[in-house]
Steps between C-alpha positions, in 0.01 A plus 500: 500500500415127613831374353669840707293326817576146476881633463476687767684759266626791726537709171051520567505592820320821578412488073137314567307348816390148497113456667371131533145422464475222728664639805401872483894595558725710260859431498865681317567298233790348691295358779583205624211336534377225305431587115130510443341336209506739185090511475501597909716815407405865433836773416435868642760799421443686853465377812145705615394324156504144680355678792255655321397182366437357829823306524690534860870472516751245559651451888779319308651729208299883705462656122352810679834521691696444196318796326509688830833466586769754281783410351832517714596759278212699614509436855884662395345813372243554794709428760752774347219725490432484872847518563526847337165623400632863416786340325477429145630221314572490102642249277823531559414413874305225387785371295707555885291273642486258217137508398489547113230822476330350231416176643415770802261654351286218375520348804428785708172577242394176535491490857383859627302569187728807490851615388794474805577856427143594495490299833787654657367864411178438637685398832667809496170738431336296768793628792517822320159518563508409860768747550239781290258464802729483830605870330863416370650785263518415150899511505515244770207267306711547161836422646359200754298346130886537352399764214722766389308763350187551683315551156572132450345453829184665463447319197545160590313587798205661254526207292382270810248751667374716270631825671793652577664405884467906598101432458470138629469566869161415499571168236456159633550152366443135565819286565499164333626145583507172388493226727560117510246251580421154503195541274719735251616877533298769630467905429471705779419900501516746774573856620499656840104473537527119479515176275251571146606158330579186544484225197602203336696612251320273216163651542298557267483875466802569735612815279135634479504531872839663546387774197192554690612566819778710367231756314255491824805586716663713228841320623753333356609187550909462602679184620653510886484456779238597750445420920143369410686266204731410707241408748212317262847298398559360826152399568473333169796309636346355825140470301644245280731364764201403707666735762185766551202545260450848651579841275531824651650688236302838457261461206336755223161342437417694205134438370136568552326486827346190367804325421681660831227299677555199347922499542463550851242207518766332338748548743311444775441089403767311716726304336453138395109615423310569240138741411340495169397743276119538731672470847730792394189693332285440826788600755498854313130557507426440094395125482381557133868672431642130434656564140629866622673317757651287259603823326633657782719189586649516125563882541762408856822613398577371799560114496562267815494824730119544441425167457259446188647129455243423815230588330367142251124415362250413732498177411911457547663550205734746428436782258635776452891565567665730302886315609356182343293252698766292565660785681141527725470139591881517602428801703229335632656191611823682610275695760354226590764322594674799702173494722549128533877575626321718739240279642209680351410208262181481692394877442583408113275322262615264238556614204280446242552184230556714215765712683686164610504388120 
């Protein structure tokens, strides 16, 4: 792998993730920067692996974008999804557009975590769905999904819901995306009664959260599109554009009263500040609560919109991120400059040394 690095051998890249000691940074194997010394070097398979470890990445090479990013191939396949979404597309289509299905399929796995034609069905039951419950007739849902048989229809549709489409008036789901970001991709749920999720999609436990909130909601989860995604995605936009640091997508804030209390202490601390772990316990009434609170902020499903990355130790370090610390201290300093921009810089207090390392 060190020979692969100094070589700059583009047969590694994406194969293994190079972290260096002395700098804190992990890099692609065909980063450009200067070759580190061989004892300053650690190798990691997965990119939340370097994370994990406490490395940040590289401004240069962006491995998070790399890994982020799909293939063109796939960008192909999605964007002929959302052309057609009731259409279907086989391999002999494939072949029509000159994507080899094999190297389609791995590709497509390897990105989504799920098969395209999985994918693509799951579209389908997810308008099929929407049509269920603005009280369409089943002809119209099976002809508009392009099945011929309406048996196959209320299969596939059973398949993805559990029940048939004649009984699923009453069935609801939560609508997935994936979006883009400077500090890697993010997961986003919602439904009609508001955004549930939103997540880096490296953290730790990521798929334990989705399961969970699919068996307390008894819904499935479908990707497409919904008016609240649609919504979250533009404010992501001007968030990290520095354009607004203000969300006002509607929110499900599923959780205790306890932990209720301390999310909406959470997003009541302006940005560019900070509370620790006491401040937040005091402002709620429980000033002995401190290591519940620190609970509470690990259990927010909700990350950047109710702002746990404010919260740090009382004495200024920063604990406790479940996106990585480098990911807080970049929020952190992001915010802060955004109420710089905005001649608030006086209203904001530095932040503290740790977070500037």
């Amino acid at each position: 792998m060190y020979r692969a690095l100094a070589n700059r051998d583009p047969a590694y890249d994406g194969i293994f993730y190079v972290a260096v000691k002395t700098t804190r940074i992990f890099c692609r194997s065909v980063c450009h920067a200067r070759t580190p010394k061989r004892e300053n070097v650690e190798f990691y398979a997965r990119t939340h692996d370097a994370l994990y470890a406490g490395y940040r990445p590289c401004l240069r090479c962006r491995p998070l974008e790399t890994r982020g990013k799909p293939a063109p191939m796939v960008e192909k396949l999605l964007s002929a999804v959302e052309a057609d979404p009731s259409g279907r597309l086989r391999e002999a289509d494939l072949v029509r557009m000159g994507i080899d299905p094999s190297t389609a399929r791995r590709q497509f796995q390897r990105y989504c975590g799920m098969s395209f034609h999985a994918y693509h069905r799951a579209r389908r039951m997810g308008m099929a769905l929407t049509g269920v419950r603005e009280g369409k007739s089943m002809l119209d849902l099976q002809l508009d999904q392009g099945f011929e048989s309406s048996s196959g229809f209320r299969e596939a549709f059973a398949k993805v819901f559990g029940t048939a489409p004649s009984l699923a008036r009453d069935v609801d789901c939560l609508y997935a995306k994936w979006f883009e970001t400077p500090l890697g991709p993010m997961l986003a749920l919602a439904n009609d009664a508001g955004l549930y999720l939103l997540e880096f999609v490296d953290r730790r436990g990521l798929e334990r959260e989705v399961q969970a909130l699919r068996r307390r909601l008894t819904q499935h989860v479908v990707p497409g599109e919904h008016r609240h995604l649609k919504r979250i995605g533009e404010e992501l936009d001007a968030y990290f554009a520095g354009r607004s640091l203000t969300f006002t997508t509607p929110l499900q804030l599923a959780g205790s009263p306890f932990q209720r209390a301390v999310w909406e202490t959470l997003r009541a601390i302006p940005p560019g500040e900070t509370l620790s772990y006491a401040d937040v316990a005091a402002k709620i009434g429980r000033p002995a609560a401190v290591r519940a609170v620190g609970r509470a902020n690990g259990d927010n499903k909700l990350t950047i919109i109710v702002p746990c990355h404010r919260v740090i130790g009382a004495d200024g370090t920063l604990t406790g991120y479940g996106g990585g610390l480098w990911r807080k201290a970049w929020l952190l300093e992001h915010e802060r400059t955004f109420a710089r921009a905005r001649g608030q810089l006086a209203l904001v207090p530095a932040l503290p040394a740790a977070a500037a390392a």
